[in-house]
MMTF fields as JSON, N, C-alpha, C and O atoms, coordinates in Angstrom:
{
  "mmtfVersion": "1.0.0",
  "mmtfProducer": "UNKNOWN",
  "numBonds": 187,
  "numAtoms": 188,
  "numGroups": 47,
  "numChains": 1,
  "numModels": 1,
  "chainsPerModel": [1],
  "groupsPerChain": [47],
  "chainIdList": ["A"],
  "bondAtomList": [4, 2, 8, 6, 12, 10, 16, 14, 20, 18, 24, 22, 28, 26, 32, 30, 36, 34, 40, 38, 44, 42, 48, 46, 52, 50, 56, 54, 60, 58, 64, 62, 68, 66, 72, 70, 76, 74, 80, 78, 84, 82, 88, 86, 92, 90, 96, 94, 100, 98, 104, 102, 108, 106, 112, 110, 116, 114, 120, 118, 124, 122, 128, 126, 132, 130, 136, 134, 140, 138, 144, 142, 148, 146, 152, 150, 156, 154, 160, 158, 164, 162, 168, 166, 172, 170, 176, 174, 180, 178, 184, 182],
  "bondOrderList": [1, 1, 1, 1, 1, 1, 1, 1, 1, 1, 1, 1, 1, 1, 1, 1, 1, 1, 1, 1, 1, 1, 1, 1, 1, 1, 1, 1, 1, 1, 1, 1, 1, 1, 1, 1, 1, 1, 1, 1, 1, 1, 1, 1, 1, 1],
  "groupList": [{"groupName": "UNK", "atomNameList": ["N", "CA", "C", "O"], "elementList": ["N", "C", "C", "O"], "formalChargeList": [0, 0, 0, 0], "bondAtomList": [1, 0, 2, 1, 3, 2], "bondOrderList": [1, 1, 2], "singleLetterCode": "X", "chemCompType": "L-PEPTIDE LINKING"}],
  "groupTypeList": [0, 0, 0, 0, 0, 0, 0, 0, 0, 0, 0, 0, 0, 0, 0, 0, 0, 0, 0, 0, 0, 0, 0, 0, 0, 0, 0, 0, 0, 0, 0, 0, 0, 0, 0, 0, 0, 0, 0, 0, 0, 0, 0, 0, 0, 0, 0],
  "groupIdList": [1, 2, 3, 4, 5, 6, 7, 8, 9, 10, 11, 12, 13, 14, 15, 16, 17, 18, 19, 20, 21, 22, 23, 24, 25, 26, 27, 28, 29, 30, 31, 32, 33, 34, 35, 36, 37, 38, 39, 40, 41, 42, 43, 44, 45, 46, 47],
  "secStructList": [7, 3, 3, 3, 7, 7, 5, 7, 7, 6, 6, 1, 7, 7, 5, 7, 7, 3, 3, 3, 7, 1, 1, 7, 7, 7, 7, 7, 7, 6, 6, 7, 1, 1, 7, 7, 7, 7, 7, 7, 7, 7, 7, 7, 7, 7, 7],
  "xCoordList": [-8.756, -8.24, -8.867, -10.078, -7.666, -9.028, -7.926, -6.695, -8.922, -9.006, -8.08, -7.184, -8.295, -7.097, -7.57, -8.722, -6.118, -6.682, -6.245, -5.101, -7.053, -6.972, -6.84, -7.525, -5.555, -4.834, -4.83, -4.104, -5.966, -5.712, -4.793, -5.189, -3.178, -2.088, -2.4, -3.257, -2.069, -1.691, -1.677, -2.081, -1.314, -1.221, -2.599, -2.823, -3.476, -4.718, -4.785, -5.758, -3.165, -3.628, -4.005, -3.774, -4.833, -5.187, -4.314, -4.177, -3.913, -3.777, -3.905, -3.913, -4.024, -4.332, -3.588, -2.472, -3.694, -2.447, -3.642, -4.448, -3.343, -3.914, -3.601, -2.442, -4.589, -3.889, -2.732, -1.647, -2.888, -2.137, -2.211, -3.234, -1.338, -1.058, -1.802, -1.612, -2.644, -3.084, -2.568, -2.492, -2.181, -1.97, -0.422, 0.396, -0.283, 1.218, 1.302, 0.258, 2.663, 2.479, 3.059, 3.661, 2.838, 2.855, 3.962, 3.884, 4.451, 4.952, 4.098, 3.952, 3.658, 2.765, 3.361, 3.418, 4.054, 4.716, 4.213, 4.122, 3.731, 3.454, 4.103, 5.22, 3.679, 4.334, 5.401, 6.356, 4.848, 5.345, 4.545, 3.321, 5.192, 4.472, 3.705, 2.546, 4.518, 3.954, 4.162, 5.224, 3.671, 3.292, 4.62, 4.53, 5.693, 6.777, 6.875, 7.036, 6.774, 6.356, 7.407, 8.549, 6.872, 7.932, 8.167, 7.549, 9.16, 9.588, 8.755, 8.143, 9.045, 7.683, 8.46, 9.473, 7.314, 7.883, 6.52, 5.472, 6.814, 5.38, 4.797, 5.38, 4.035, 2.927, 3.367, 3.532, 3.544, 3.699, 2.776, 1.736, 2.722, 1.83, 1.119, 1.914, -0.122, -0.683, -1.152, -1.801, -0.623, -0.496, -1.78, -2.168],
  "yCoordList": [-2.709, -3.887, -3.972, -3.914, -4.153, -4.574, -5.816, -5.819, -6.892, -7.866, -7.823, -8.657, -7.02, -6.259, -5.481, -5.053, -4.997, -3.622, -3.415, -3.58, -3.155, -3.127, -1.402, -0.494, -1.409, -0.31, -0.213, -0.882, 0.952, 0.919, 1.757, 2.88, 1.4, 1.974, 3.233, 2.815, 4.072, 5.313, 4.304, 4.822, 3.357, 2.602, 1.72, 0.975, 1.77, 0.95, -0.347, -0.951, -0.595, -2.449, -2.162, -1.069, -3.404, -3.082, -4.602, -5.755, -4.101, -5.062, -4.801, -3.773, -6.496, -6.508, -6.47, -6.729, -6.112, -6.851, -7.222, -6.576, -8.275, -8.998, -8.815, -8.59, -8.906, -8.924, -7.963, -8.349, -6.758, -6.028, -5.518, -4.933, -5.718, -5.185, -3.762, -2.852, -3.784, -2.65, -1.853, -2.335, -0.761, 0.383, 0.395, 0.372, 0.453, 0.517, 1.406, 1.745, 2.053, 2.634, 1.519, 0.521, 1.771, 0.76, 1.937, 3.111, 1.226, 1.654, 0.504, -0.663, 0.913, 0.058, 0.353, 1.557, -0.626, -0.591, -1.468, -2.68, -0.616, -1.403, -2.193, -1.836, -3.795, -5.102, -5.625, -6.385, -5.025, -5.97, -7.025, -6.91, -8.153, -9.015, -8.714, -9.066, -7.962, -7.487, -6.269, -5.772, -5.714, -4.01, -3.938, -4.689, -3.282, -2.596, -1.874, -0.654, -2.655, -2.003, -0.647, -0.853, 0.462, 1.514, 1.316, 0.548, 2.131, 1.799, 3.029, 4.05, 2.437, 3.365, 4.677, 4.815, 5.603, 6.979, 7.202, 6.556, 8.093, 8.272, 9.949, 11.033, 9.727, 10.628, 12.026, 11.951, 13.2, 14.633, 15.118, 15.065, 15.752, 16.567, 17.768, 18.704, 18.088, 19.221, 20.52, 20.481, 21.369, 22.819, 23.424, 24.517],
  "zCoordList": [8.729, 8.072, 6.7, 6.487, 5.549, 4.28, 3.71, 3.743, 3.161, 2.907, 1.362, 1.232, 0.455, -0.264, -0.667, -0.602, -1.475, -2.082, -3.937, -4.362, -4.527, -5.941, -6.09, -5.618, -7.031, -7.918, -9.332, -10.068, -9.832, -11.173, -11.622, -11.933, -11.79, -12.543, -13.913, -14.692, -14.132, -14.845, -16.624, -17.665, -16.566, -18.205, -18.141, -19.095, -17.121, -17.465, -16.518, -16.067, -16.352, -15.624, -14.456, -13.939, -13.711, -12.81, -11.743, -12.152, -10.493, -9.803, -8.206, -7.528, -7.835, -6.283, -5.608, -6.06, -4.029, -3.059, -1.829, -1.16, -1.934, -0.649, 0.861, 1.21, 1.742, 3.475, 3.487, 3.921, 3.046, 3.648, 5.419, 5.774, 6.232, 7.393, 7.38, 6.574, 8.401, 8.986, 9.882, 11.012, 9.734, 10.483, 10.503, 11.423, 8.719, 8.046, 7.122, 6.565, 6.697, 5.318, 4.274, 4.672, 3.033, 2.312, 0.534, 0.173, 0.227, -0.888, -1.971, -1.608, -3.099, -4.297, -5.265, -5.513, -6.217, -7.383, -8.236, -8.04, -9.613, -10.402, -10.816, -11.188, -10.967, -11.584, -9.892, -9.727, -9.25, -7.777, -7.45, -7.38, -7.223, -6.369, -5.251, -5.034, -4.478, -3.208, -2.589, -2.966, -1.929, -1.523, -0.582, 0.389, -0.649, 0.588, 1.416, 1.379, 2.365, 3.637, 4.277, 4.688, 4.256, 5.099, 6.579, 7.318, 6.896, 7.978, 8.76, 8.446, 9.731, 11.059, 11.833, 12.519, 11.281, 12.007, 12.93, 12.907, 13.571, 14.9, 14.451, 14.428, 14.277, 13.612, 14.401, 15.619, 13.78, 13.848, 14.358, 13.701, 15.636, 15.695, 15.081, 15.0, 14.607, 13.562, 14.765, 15.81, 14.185, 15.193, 14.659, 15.073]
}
């Protein structure tokens, strides 16, 4: 779980996203309000 998470963007700004859901993937776009959540695939097994 993290409480948020700060992204420093490729042009310098830096921003937060708060309470993100744990044990999600997340899409992060700079100048989003909020982080987009992907949709759930079930982990691949590694050979």
């Amino acid at each position: 779980r993290a409480d948020r998470v700060t992204v420093t963007w490729p042009s310098g700004k830096q921003q937060v996203f708060t309470n993100p859901a744990a044990g999600r993937s997340w899409r992060l776009r700079e100048g989003a309000a909020a982080p987009e959540a992907l949709p759930w695939s079930p982990r691949r097994e590694e050979r």
